[in-house]
VMD Tcl script that draws the C-alpha trace (Angstrom):
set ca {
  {-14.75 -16.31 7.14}
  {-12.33 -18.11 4.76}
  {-14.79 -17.66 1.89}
  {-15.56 -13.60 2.28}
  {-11.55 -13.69 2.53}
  {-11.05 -15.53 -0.84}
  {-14.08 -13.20 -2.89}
  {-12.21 -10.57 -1.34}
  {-8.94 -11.54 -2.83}
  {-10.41 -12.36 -6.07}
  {-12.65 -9.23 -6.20}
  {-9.07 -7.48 -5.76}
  {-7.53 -9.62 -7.89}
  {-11.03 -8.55 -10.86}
  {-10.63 -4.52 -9.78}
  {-6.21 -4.27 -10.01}
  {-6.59 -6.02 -13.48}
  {-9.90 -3.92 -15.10}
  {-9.01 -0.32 -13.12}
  {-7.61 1.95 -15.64}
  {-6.66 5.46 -14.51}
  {-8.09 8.37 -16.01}
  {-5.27 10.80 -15.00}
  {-2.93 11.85 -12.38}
  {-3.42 13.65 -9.56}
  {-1.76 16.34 -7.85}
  {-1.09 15.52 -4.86}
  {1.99 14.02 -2.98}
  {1.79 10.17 -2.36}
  {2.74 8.22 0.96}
  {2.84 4.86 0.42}
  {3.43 2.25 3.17}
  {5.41 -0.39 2.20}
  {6.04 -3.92 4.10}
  {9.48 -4.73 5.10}
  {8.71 -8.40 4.73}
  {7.53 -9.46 1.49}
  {5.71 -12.53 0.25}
  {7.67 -14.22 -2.80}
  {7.18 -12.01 -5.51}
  {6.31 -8.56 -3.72}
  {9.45 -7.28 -4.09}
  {9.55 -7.95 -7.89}
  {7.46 -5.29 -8.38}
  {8.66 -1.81 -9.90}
  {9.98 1.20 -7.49}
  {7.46 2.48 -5.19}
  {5.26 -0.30 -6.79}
  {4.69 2.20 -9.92}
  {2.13 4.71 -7.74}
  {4.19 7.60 -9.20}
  {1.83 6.75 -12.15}
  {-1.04 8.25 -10.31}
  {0.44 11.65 -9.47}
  {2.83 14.40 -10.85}
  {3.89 14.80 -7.25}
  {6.37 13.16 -5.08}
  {5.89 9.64 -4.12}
  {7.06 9.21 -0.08}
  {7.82 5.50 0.44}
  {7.67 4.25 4.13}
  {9.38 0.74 5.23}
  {6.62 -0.65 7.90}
  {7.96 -3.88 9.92}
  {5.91 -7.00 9.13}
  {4.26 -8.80 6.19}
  {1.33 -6.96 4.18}
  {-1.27 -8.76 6.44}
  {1.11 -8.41 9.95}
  {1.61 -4.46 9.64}
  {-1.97 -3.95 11.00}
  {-1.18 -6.40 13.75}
  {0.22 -6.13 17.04}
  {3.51 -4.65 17.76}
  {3.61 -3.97 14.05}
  {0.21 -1.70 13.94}
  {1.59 1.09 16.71}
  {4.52 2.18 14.18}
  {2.49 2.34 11.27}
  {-0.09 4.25 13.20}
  {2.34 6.54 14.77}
  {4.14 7.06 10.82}
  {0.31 7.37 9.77}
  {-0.28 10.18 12.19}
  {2.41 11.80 11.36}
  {1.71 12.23 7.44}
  {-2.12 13.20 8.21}
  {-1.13 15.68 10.59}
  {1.26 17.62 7.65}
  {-1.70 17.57 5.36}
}
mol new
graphics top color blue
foreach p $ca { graphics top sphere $p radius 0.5 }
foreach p [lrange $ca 0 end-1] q [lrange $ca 1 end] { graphics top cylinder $p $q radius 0.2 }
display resetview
């Protein structure tokens, strides 16, 4: 398990550094964002620079836990209930 987790990361790691986009969308953004961060994290630019991707609005949603601990118990029934209720606007 620890092995598909670290080719994971560093297929990640391979696909954020080569992916180049094309253009923007037009569509509105939600992005989920981890109220705990991991040293670093929160360095990165406002709504981590996914208004890049679209001409619409980007919708940023604090989720308690870590990146890894949002899709965890308690954590995961507030980001599905926030989920549901950005699919069910669409």
């Amino acid at each position: 398990q620890l092995e598909a987790m670290v080719n994971t990361y560093i297929a990640n790691g391979h696909a954020m550094v080569k992916y180049e986009v094309q253009s923007s969308i037009k569509a509105p953004i939600v992005l989920f964002r981890a109220m705990e961060f991991n040293k670093g994290n929160d360095l990165i630019g406002e709504n981590w620079d996914w208004g890049g991707y679209t001409t619409e609005k980007v919708t940023e949603i604090r989720t308690p836990g870590t990146h890894i601990t949002m899709f965890k118990e308690p954590h995961v029934k507030l980001l599905a209930e926030q989920l549901s209720f950005y699919l069910e606007s669409i």
